[in-house]
Structure formats: structure tokens, C-alpha cells
C-alpha positions as CSV (number, residue, x, y, z in Angstrom):
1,X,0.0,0.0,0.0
2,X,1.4,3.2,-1.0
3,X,0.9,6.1,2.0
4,X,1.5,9.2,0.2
5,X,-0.2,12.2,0.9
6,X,-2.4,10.0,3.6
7,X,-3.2,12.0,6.8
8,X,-2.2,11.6,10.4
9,X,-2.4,12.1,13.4
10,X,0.4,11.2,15.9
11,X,-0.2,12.5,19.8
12,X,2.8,12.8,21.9
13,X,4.6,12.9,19.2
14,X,7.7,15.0,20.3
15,X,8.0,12.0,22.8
16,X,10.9,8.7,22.4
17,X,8.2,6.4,21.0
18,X,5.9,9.5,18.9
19,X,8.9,11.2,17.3
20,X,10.0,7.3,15.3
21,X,7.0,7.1,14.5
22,X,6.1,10.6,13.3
23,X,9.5,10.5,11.3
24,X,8.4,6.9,10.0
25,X,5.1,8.0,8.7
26,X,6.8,11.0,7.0
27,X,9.3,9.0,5.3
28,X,6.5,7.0,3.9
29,X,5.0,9.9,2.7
30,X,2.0,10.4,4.6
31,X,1.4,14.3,5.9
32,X,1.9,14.0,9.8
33,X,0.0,16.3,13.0
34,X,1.3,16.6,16.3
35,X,-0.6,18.1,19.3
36,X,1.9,20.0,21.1
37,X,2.2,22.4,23.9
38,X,5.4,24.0,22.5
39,X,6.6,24.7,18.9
40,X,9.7,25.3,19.9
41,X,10.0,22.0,21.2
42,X,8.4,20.6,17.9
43,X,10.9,22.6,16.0
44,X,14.1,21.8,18.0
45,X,13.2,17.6,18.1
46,X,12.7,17.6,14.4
47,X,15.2,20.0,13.1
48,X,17.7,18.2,12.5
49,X,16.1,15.4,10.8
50,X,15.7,16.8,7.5
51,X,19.3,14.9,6.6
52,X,21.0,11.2,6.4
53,X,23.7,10.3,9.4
54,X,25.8,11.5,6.4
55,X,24.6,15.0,6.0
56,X,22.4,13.9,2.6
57,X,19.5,15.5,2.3
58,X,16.6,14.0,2.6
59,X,14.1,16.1,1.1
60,X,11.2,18.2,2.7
61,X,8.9,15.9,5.6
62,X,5.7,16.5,6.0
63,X,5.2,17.1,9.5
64,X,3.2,19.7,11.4
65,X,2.7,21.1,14.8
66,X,-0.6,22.4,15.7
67,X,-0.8,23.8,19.5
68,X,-3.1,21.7,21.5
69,X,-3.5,20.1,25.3
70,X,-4.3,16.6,24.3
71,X,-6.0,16.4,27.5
72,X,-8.6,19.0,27.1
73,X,-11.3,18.4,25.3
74,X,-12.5,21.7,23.3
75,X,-8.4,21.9,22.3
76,X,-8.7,18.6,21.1
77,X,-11.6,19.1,18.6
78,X,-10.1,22.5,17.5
79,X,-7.4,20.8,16.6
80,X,-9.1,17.6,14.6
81,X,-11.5,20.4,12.8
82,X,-8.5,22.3,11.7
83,X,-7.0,19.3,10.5
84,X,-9.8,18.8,8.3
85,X,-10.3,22.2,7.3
86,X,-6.8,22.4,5.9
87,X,-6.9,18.6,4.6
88,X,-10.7,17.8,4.5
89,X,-10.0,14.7,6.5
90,X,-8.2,12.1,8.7
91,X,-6.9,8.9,7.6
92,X,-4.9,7.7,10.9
93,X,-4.8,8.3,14.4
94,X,-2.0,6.9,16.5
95,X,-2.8,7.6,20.4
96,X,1.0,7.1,22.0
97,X,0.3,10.0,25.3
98,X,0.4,8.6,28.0
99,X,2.6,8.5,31.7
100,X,3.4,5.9,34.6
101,X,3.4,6.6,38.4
102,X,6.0,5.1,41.1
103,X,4.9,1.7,42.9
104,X,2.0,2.6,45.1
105,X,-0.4,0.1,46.7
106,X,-3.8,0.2,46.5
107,X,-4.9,0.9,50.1
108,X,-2.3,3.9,49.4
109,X,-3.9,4.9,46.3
110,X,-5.7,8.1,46.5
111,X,-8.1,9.8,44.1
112,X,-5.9,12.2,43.2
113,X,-3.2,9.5,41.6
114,X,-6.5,8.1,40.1
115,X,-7.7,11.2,38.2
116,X,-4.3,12.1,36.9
117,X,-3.5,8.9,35.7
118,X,-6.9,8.6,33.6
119,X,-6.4,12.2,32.6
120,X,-3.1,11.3,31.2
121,X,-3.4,8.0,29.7
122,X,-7.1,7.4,28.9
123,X,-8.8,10.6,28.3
124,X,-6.3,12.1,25.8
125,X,-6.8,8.7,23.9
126,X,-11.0,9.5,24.5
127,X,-10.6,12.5,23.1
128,X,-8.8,12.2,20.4
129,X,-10.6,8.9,19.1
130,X,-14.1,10.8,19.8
131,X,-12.9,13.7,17.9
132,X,-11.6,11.9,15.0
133,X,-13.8,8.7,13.9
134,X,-16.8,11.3,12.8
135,X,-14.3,12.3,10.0
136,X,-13.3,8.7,9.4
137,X,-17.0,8.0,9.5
138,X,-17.9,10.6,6.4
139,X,-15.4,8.7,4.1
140,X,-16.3,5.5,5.5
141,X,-12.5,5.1,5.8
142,X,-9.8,5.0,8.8
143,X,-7.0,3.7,10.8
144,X,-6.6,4.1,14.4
145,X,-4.2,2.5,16.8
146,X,-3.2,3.3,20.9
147,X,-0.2,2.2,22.6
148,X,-1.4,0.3,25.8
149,X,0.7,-1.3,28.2
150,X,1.3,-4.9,30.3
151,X,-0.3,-4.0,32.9
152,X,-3.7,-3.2,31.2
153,X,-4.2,-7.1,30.5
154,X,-1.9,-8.7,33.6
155,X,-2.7,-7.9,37.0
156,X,0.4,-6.3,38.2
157,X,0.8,-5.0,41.8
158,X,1.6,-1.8,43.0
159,X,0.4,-0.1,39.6
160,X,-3.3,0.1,40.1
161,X,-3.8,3.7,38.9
162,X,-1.6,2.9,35.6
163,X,-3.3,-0.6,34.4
164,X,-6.9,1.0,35.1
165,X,-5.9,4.1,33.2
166,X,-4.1,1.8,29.9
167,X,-7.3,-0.9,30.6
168,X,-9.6,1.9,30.0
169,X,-7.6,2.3,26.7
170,X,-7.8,-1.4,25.7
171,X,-11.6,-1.5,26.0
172,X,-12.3,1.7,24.5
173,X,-10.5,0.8,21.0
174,X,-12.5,-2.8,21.4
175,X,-16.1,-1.0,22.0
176,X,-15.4,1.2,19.3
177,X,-14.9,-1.8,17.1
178,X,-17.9,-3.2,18.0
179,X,-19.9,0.1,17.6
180,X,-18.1,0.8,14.1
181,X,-18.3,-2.8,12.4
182,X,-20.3,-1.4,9.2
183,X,-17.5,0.6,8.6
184,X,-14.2,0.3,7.3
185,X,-12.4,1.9,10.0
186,X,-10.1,-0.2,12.5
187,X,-9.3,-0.3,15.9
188,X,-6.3,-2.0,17.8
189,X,-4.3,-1.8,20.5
190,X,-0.5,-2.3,20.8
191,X,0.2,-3.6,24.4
192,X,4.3,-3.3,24.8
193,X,6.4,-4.8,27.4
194,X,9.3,-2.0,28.3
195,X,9.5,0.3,25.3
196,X,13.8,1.0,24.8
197,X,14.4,4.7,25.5
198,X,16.1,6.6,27.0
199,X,14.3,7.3,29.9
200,X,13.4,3.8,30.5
201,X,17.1,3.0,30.4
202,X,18.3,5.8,32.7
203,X,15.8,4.1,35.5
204,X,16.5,0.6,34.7
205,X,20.2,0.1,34.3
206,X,20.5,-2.7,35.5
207,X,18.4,-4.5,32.5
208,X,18.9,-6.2,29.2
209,X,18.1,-3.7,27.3
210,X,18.1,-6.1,24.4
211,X,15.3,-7.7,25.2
212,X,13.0,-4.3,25.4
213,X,10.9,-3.4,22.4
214,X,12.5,-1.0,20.4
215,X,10.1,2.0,19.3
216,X,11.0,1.4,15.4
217,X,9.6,-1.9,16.0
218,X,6.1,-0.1,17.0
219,X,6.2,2.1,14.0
220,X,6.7,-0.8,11.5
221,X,3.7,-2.3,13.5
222,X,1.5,0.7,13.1
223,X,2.4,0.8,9.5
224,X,1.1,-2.6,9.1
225,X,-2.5,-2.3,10.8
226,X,-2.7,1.0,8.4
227,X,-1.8,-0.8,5.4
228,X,-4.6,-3.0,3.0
229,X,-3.5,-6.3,4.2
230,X,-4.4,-5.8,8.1
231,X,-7.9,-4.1,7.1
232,X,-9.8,-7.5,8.7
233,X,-7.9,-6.3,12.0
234,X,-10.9,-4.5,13.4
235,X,-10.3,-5.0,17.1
236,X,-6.8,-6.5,17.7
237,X,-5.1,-6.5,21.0
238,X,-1.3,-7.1,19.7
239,X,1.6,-7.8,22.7
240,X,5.0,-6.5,21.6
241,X,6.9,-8.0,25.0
242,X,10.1,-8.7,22.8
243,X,12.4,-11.0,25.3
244,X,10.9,-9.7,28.6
């Protein structure tokens, strides 16, 4: 399947895991948006990757900040209606924000941790997904895949607030599916293990880093439930736990 001149939409994309896949998506020639707080930010992360290791250029990337607080609602579907206003629609959605918490049990759990932790990882995904499938809907046609996490699927101690957040995430894509079946628009879930950067590696020395899931790996993954061979995947929960 050729992606030229498709049209995404990649939240937390400045982040380790958004930023390969934003660049990915680009190099395949789709025409990539990215909620951000910051331009700046946008600009200084992907500056420097108009050229090769070797200094080659690569030629102009279509990618595009547009500011936005993916965890406020009425930001959110300004920025999906001004997507389509410039583009006059959305093809793909890839819903990577998201944020863990330290160990904390559940008798020590408070709502606080609880309300951030669904603000963070389940309502920007909400948001986004409600704010983008009525576009899909129109042309009958649309891809849309969130990054989930162990935890949401395997009861894990000490990280309550995280796995009820990421569960949240998990059923929301499969309800959707269910909701959306007479049309051709798909929704999975990617559930990774420990995704390898540089943050995770800075608080896990200790680990094989080998055996973590590399965020190219995720990309290429995306790429294939967008493409024409994975369009029977309406609903798929797919674990990427590499060798952990």
C-alpha cells in the first residue's frame, strides 16, 4: 500500500516512542500532525532530521505542529477540525500520550493519583478517538491504533492507577470496534512490554536492554494495521513483550 499524501495524526509525538513514529510515517509519505504544547520544542526535536547520518538531504517531511493540550477536550476538537479544514480529512490516528506513576499500593492509592493517571493515559486517547472517527465516518474510511501497556491485561501489583488508566484504553478501542463494524475503520491496541528509551534505560540500568521493544519496532507495527492487508484487524489487542 502506498501512503503518500495520507493523513495523520500522531499524539505525543515530540516524545521517544511518537517522534520514530512521526518521522516513519513521513518517510512513507503520509502528511503527519502533532498536538503540542510547545513549537519550539516541535521545532528543536525535528530540526535536524531533514538529513542522512551523512549530512544527505533527505528532502522536505511532512510534518506539522498544531498547539493543543491533548488532555482538554475543546483543544482537542479544534485541533481535529482544523486538521480537516486544511486537509478535509483524517486517515490515521495513532494515540502514544500517556505516563506511569512510582509503585503505590492500593490501600495507598488516593483519588488524586487516580484522576491524573486517567487524565493522562485514557482521556487524551478518549478525546482524540471521539474527535476523529466522525471524520473517518464521512469517508467511510480510517486507521486508528493506541499504545497500551502490560499492565492493562496482567494484573500487576503496585500499579493500580496505571493498568486501570491503559485498561480503559484497551476497551475503549474494542467497544469502538464493535460500535463501528459497518464501517471500514479499525481499531487495535498495541500492548508493549518495556519500550527502549532513554528514559526507561536511565531508571533501569541494571536491564537487558536487548530484550525491550524498540520504538521502530512499534512504528513498523503501526504501518502494518494501516496498510490493506491488516484491514480485517478491526479490534486486535497485539503484545510486543520482545524477550521480557
Amino acid at each position: 500500500m502506498s501512503f503518500k499524501d495520507k493523513i495523520a495524526i500522531v499524539t505525543g509525538g515530540t516524545g521517544a516512542l511518537g517522534r520514530v513514529i512521526v518521522n516513519k510515517f513521513a518517510e512513507e509519505g503520509m502528511k503527519v500532525y502533532v498536538p503540542v504544547r510547545s513549537i519550539n520544542e516541535f521545532n528543536k526535536i525535528f530540526d535536524d532530521s531533514q538529513s542522512t547520518e551523512t549530512g544527505e538531504f533527505k528532502g522536505l517531511l511532512k510534518r506539522y505542529a498544531l498547539p493543543c493540550d491533548a488532555a482538554n477536550e475543546a483543544e482537542v476538537k479544534e485541533f481535529c477540525d482544523n486538521v480537516v479544514k486544511q486537509d478535509k480529512r483524517i486517515d490515521f490516528l495513532v494515540n502514544t500520550v500517556g505516563g506511569y506513576h512510582p509503585k503505590r499500593m492500593i490501600l495507598d492509592t488516593d483519588t488524586e493519583l487516580l484522576d491524573k493517571q486517567l487524565k493522562l493515559n485514557f482521556y487524551t486517547t478518549f478525546f482524540f478517538t471521539k474527535y476523529t472517527v466522525p471524520y473517518m465516518k464521512v469517508n467511510n474510511y480510517g486507521r486508528v491504533v493506541s499504545i497500551g501497556a502490560k499492565p492493562a491485561i496482567e494484573t500487576t501489583g503496585g500499579k493500580f492507577a496505571y493498568s486501570f488508566s491503559k485498561a480503559g484504553v484497551v476497551n475503549l478501542m474494542q467497544t469502538l470496534a464493535v460500535e463501528l463494524k459497518d464501517f471500514n475503520i479499525t481499531f487495535n491496541t498495541i500492548i508493549p512490554s518495556i519500550i527502549d528509551t532513554p528514559a526507561n534505560r536511565e531508571s533501569m540500568q541494571k536491564q537487558d536492554f536487548s530484550k525491550w521493544v524498540t520504538p521502530d519496532e512499534i512504528a513498523e507495527k503501526c504501518l502494518y494495521l494501516f496498510g490493506d492487508v491488516a484491514g480485517s484487524n478491526k479490534d486486535n489487542v497485539i503484545k510486543m513483550y520482545g524477550g521480557v
